[in-house]
C-alpha positions as CSV (number, residue, x, y, z in Angstrom):
1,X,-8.2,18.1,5.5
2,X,-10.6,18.7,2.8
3,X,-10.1,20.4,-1.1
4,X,-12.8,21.7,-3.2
5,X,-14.7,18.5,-5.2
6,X,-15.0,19.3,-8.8
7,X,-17.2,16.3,-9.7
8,X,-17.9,12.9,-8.0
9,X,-15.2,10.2,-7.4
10,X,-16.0,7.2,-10.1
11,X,-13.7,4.8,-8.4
12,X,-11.2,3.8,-5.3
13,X,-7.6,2.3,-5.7
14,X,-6.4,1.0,-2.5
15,X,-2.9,0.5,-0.9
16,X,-2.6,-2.9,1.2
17,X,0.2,-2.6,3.6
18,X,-0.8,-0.3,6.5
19,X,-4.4,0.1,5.2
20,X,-5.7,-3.1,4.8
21,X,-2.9,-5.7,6.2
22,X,-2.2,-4.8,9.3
23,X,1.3,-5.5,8.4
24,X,4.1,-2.8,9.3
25,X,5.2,-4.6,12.4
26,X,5.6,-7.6,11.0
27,X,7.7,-5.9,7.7
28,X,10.6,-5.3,10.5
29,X,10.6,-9.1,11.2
30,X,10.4,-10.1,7.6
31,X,13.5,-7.7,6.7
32,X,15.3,-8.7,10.1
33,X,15.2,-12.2,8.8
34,X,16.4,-11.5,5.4
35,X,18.9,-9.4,6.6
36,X,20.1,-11.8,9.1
37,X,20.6,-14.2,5.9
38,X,23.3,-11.8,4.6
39,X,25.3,-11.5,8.2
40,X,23.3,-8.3,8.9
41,X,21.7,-7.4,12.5
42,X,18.1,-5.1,11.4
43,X,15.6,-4.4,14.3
44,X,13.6,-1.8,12.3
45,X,15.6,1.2,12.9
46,X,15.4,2.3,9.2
47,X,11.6,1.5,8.6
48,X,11.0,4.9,7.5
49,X,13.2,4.7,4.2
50,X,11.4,1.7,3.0
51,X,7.7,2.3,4.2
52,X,5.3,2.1,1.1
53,X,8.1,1.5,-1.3
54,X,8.6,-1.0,-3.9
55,X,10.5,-4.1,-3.3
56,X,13.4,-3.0,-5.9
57,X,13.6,0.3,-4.6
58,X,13.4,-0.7,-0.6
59,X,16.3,-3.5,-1.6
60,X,18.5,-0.6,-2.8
61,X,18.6,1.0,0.1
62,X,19.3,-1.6,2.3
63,X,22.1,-2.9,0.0
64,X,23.7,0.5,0.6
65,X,22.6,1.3,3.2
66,X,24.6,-2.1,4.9
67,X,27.1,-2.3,1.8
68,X,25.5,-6.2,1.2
69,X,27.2,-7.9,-1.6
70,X,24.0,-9.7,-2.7
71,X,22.4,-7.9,-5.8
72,X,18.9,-6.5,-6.1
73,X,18.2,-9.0,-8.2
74,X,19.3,-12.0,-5.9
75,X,18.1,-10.1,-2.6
76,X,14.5,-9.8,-4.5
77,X,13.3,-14.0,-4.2
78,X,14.8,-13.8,-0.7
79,X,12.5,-11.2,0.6
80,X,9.7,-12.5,-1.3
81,X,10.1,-16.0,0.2
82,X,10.6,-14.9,3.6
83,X,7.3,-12.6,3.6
84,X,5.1,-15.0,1.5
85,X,5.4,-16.9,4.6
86,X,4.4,-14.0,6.8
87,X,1.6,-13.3,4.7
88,X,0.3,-16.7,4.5
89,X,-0.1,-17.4,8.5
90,X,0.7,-14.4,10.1
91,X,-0.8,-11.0,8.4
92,X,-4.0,-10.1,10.5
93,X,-6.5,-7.0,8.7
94,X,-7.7,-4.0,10.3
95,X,-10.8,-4.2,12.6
96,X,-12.9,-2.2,10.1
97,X,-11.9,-4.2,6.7
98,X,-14.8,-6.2,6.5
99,X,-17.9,-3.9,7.2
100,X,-16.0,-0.7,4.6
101,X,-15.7,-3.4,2.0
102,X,-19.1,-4.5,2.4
103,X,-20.4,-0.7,2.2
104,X,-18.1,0.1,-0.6
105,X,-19.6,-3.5,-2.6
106,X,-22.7,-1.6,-2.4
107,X,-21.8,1.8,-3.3
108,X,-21.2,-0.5,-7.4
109,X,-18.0,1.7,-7.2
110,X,-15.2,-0.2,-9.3
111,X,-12.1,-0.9,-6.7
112,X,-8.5,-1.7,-6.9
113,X,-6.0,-3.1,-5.2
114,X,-2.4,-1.5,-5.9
115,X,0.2,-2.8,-3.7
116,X,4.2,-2.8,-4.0
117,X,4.2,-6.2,-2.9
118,X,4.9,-9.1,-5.3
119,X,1.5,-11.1,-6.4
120,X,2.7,-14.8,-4.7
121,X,2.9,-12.9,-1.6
122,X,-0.5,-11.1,-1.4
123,X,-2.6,-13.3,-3.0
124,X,-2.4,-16.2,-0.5
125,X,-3.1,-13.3,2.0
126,X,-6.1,-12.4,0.4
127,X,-7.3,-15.7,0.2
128,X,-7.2,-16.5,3.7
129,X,-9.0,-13.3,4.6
130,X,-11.7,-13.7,1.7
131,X,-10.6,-10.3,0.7
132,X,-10.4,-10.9,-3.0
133,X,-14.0,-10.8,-3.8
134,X,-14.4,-7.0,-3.0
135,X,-11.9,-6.1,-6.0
136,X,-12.7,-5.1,-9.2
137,X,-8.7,-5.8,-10.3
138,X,-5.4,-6.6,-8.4
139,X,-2.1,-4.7,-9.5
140,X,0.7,-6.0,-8.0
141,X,4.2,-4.4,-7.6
142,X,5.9,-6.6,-10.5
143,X,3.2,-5.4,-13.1
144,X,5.3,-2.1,-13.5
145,X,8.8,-0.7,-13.9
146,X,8.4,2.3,-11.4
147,X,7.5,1.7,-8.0
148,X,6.2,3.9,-5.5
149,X,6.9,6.9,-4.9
150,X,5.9,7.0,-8.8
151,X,2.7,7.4,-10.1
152,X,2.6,4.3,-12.2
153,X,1.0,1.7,-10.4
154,X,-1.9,4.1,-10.0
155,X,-2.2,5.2,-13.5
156,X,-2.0,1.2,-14.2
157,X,-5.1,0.4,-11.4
158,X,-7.3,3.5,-12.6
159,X,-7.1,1.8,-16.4
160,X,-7.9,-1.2,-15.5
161,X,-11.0,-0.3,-13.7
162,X,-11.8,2.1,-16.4
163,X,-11.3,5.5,-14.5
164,X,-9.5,8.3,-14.9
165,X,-6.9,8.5,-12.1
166,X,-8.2,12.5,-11.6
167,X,-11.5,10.7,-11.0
168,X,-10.2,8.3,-8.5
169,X,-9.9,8.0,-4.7
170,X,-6.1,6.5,-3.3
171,X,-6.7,5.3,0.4
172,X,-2.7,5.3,1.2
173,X,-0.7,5.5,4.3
174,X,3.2,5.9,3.7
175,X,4.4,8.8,2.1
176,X,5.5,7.5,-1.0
177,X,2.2,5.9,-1.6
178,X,0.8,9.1,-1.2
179,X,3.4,11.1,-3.7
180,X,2.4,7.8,-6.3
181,X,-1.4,8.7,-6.1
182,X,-1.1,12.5,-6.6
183,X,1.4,12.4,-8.9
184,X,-1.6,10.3,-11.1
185,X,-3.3,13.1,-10.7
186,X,-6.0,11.0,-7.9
187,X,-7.3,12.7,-4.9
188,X,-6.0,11.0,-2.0
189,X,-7.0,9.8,1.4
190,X,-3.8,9.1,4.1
191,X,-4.5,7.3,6.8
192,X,-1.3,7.4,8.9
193,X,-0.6,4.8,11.7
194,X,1.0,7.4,14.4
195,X,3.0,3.8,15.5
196,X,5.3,4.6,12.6
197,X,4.5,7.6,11.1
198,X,4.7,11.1,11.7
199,X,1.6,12.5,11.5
200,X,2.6,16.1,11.0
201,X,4.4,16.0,8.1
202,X,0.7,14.7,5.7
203,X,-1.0,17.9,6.5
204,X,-0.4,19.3,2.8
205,X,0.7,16.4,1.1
206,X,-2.7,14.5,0.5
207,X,-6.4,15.8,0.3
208,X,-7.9,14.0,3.2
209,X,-6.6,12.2,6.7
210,X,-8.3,10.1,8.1
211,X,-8.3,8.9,11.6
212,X,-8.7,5.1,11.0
213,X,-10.2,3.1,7.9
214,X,-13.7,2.9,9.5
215,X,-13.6,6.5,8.6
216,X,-14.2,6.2,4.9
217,X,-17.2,5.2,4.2
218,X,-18.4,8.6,5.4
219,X,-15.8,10.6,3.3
220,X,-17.1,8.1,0.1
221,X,-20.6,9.4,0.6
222,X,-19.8,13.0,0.4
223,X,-17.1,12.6,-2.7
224,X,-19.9,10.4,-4.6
């Protein structure tokens, strides 16, 4: 899917989860185990609420959707701590990572990272995979009030880079990180994993689909 380009993109905010860390598998094990902490059984079954959404608002619903006792606020170090370890041995990256990093490094476009996660789970993560290098700046989940779906953490990422979110590109793959990076006004590239996504409902909801992450380096060169 393609929309008329008014002028050239000046810089590319990426999500992590689903588009970097090849991670959404191992989300269901992290909440099963947090769940499991509160006298809950969780195999996954409501992955689609919480895909791509910030850790307060994801904790939400799961507190009602299981009426937990435990409060945001004390469910919040409990998920954290049981993914930080996830992260830090576990997390694998997507086959094509490595080689559209290195072609973006030479394209001198300014990148961000802006992820819902929590910064003492993601950083260890981009440690071990040497990923850290390639950004420009890192926006964690905790740096604003609004979470995805909400455009904040985009607006936040473009400013620190010194772009105008219009002028940016969001590489996104849930929903809700899609709504966050048009509702900053960003064009935005979804790449949807069909594993647990469904693919038909992005036509119309983001300016470009792409197939796999490999895929962007060619869509770059035509938007720069």
């Amino acid at each position: 899917m393609t929309q008329a380009i008014n002028e050239p993109i000046q810089g590319i905010l990426f999500d992590l989860d689903g588009v970097i860390a090849d991670s959404e598998t191992g989300w269901n094990a992290i909440d099963g185990a947090m769940l499991a902490e509160c006298g809950v059984t969780y195999n996954g079954e409501h992955k689609e609420h919480v895909l791509g959404k910030s850790f307060p608002l994801a904790l939400q619903f799961y507190k009602e959707t299981f009426n937990l006792t435990q409060s945001v606020e004390e469910l919040l170090p409990l998920r954290t701590r049981i993914a930080a370890e996830f992260y830090a041995t576990k997390i694998d990256i997507y086959p094509d990572v490595l080689p559209v990093m290195e072609f973006l490094r030479e394209s001198k476009l300014p990148i961000a990272l802006a992820t819902s996660s929590v910064g003492s789970l993601i950083r260890p993560f981009l440690n071990r995979h040497d990923l850290t290098k390639y950004f420009n700046v890192i926006i964690t989940g905790e740096q604003v009030t609004r979470g995805k779906p909400y455009p904040d953490i985009y607006l936040l990422a473009a400013r620190e880079i010194g772009v105008e979110a219009p002028k940016c590109l969001v590489v996104e793959d849930a929903l809700a990180g899609v709504q966050a990076g048009k509702s900053a006004g960003a064009l935005v590239a979804a790449i949807p994993d069909p594993r647990f996504m469904d693919v038909t409902l992005y036509p119309g909801k983001c300016d470009f689909i792409l197939n796999r992450l490999g895929e962007l380096p060619e869509l770059v060169k035509r938007l720069i």
